[in-house]
C-alpha positions as CSV (number, residue, x, y, z in Angstrom):
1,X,0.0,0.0,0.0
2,X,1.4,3.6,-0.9
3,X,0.6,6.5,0.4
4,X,-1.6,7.5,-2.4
5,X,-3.3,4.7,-2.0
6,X,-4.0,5.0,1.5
7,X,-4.7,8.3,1.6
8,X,-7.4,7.7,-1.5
9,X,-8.9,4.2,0.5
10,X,-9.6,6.6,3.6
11,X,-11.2,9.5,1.7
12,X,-13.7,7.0,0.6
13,X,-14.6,5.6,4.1
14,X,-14.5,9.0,5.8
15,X,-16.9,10.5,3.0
16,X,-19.4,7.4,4.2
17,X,-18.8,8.6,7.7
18,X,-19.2,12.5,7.2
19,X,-22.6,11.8,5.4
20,X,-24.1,10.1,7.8
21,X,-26.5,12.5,10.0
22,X,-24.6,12.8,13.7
23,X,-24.0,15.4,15.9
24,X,-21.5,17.3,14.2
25,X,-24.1,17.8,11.2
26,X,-26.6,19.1,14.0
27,X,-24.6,21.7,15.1
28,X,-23.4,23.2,11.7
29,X,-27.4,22.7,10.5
30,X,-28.7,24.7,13.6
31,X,-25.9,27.4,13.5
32,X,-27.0,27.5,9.7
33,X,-30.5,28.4,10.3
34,X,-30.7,30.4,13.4
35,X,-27.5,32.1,14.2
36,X,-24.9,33.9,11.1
37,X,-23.1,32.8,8.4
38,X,-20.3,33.8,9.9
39,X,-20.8,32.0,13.3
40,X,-21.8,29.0,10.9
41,X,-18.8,28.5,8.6
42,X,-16.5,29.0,12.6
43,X,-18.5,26.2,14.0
44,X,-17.6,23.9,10.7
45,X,-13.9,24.8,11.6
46,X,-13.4,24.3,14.6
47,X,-15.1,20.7,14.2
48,X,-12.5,20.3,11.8
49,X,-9.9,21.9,14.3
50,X,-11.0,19.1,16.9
51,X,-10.6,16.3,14.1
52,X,-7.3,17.5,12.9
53,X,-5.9,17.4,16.8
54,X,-7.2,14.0,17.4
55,X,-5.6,12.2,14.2
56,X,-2.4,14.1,15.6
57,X,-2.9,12.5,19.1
58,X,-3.7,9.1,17.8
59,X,-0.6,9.3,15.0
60,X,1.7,10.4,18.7
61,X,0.1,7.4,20.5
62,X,-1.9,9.6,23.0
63,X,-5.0,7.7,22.2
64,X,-3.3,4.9,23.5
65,X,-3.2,6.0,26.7
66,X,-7.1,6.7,26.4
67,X,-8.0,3.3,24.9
68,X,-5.7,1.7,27.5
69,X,-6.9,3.6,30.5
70,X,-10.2,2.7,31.9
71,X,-9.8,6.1,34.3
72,X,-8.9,8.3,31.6
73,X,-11.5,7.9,28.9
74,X,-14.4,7.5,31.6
75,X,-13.0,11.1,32.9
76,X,-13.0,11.9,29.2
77,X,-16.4,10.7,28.3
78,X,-18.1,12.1,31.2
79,X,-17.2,15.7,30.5
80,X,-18.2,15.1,27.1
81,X,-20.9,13.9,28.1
82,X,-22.0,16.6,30.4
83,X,-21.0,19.3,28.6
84,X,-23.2,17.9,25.9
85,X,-25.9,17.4,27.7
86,X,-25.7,21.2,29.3
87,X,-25.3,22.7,25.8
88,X,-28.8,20.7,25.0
89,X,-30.5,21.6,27.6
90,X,-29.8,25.7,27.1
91,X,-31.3,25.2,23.7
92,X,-34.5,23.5,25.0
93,X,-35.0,26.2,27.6
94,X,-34.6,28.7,24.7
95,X,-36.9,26.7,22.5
96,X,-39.3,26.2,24.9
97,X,-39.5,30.0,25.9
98,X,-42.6,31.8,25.5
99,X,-42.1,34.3,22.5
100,X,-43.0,37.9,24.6
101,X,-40.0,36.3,26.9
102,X,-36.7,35.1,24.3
103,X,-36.2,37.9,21.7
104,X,-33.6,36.6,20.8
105,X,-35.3,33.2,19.0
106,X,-36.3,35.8,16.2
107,X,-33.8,34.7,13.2
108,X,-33.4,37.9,11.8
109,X,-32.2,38.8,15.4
110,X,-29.3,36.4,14.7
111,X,-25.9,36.5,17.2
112,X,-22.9,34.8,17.9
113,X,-19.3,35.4,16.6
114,X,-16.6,33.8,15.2
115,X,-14.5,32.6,17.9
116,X,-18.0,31.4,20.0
117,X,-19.0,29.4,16.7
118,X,-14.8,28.0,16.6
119,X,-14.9,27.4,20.7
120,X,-18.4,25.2,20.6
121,X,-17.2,23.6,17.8
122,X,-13.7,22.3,18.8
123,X,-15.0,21.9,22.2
124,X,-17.4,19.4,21.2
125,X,-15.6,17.1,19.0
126,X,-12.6,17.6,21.2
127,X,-14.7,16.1,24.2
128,X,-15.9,13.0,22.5
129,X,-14.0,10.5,23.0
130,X,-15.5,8.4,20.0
131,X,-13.7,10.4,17.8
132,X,-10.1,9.3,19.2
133,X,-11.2,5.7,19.7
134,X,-12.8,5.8,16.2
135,X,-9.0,7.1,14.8
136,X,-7.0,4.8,17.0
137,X,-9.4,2.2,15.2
138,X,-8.9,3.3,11.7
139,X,-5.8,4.8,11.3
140,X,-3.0,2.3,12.0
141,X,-5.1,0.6,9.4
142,X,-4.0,2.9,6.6
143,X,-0.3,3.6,7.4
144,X,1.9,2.6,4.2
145,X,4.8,0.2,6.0
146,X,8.4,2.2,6.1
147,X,6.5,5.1,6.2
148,X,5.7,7.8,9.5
149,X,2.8,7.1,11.5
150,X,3.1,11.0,12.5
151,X,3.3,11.8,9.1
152,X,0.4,9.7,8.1
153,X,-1.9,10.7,10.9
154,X,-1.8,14.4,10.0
155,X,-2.4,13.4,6.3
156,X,-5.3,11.7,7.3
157,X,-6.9,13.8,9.8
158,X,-6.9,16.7,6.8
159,X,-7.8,14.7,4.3
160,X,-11.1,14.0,6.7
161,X,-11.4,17.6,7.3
162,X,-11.4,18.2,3.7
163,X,-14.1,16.2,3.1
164,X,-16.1,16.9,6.0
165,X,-15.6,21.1,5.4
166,X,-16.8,20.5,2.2
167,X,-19.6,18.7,3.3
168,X,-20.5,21.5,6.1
169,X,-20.7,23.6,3.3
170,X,-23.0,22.3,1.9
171,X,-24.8,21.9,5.2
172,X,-24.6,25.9,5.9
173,X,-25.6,26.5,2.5
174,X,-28.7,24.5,2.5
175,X,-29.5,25.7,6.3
176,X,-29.3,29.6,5.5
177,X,-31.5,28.7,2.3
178,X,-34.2,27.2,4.7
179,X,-33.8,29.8,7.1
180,X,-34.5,32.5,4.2
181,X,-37.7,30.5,3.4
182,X,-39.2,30.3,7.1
183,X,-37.7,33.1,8.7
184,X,-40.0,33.2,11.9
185,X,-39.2,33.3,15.8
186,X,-41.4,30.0,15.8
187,X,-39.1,28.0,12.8
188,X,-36.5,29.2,15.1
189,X,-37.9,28.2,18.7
190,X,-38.7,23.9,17.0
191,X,-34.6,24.2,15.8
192,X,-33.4,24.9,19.1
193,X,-35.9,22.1,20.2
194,X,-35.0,19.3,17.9
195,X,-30.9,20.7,18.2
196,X,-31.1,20.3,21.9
197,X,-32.8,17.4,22.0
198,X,-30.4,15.5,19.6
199,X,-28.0,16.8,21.7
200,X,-28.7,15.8,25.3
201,X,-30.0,12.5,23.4
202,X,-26.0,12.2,22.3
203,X,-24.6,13.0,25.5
204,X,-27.2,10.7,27.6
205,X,-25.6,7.8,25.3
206,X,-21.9,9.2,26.0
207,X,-22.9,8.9,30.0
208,X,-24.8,5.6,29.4
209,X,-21.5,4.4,27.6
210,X,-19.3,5.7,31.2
211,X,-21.2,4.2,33.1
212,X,-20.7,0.5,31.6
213,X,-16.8,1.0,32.3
């Protein structure tokens, strides 16, 4: 196996994985539709941030200490896991606010900046400890022999962000079309209610998974 090779067999399997709905397409969807383009595009990035760091970690062997350590990825997993749920939560109290009460649901009353959209992104797929036990999985799998695992890691872990940027885009671009179409403080109110609850559904399975350590 070359490098090309490698690099080409593990585009194809990580375009089947970005695809498929999850919570990273969640949060780039919602910051799509109810918050700026801006804010939407950061969040994208700093998923892509988080993904790069764990294909560095797992190319280093730090994931090894994680998939080796009972302590450390139940430590890991449960501040994924309530930081997702908390996140989820604060989005069903804002959906289920009465109108008179949350301004701020109105979409054309959009917020958020760059570096909130880069923090909630990075922060989320740098607390899931999936993602390094999905790499630790994967990547070993696709390094050429004679050649760098280092080296290999970080071309795989931006040849997945590639792919899933490129797929965010879409995502944002398809999410501020929608949002153009039912621009309404109620349209906004159901995203925060289906966001959150996809999100506290994710980290309830991320606590559930701790818990059977």
């Amino acid at each position: 196996m070359t490098i090309t090779s490698a690099l080409i067999g593990f585009a194809a399997f990580a375009v089947l994985l970005t695809v498929i709905p999850g919570l990273d397409t969640t949060l780039v969807l919602r910051s799509s539709i109810t918050r700026s383009k801006t804010y939407s595009f950061s969040t994208a990035a700093g998923i892509q941030l988080g993904t790069i760091v764990w294909g560095v970690a797992t190319a280093t062997g730090a994931t090894l200490l994680l998939a080796a350590s009972d302590l450390a990825y139940r430590m890991l997993t449960v501040a994924g896991a309530a930081y997702l749920v908390i996140m989820g939560v604060l989005m069903l109290i804002k959906g289920f606010k009465k109108a008179q009460e949350d301004a701020e649901a109105a979409l054309p009353q959009i917020r958020g900046n760059a570096w909130q959209g880069l923090g909630l992104g990075f922060m989320t797929n740098l607390l899931n400890p999936k993602v390094g036990v999905f790499y630790l999985a994967t990547i070993p799998q696709f390094v050429p022999e004679g050649v760098s695992p280092l080296l290999m890691g970080v071309l795989l872990a931006l040849v997945h962000s590639v792919i899933g940027m490129s797929w965010f885009v879409l995502v944002v671009v398809g999410g501020r079309t929608l949002s153009k179409k039912l621009r309404s403080e109620a349209f906004g109110q159901w995203i925060d209610r289906i966001a959150g609850g996809v999100i506290v559904a994710f980290g309830a399975q991320l606590a559930v998974g701790a818990a059977k350590i």
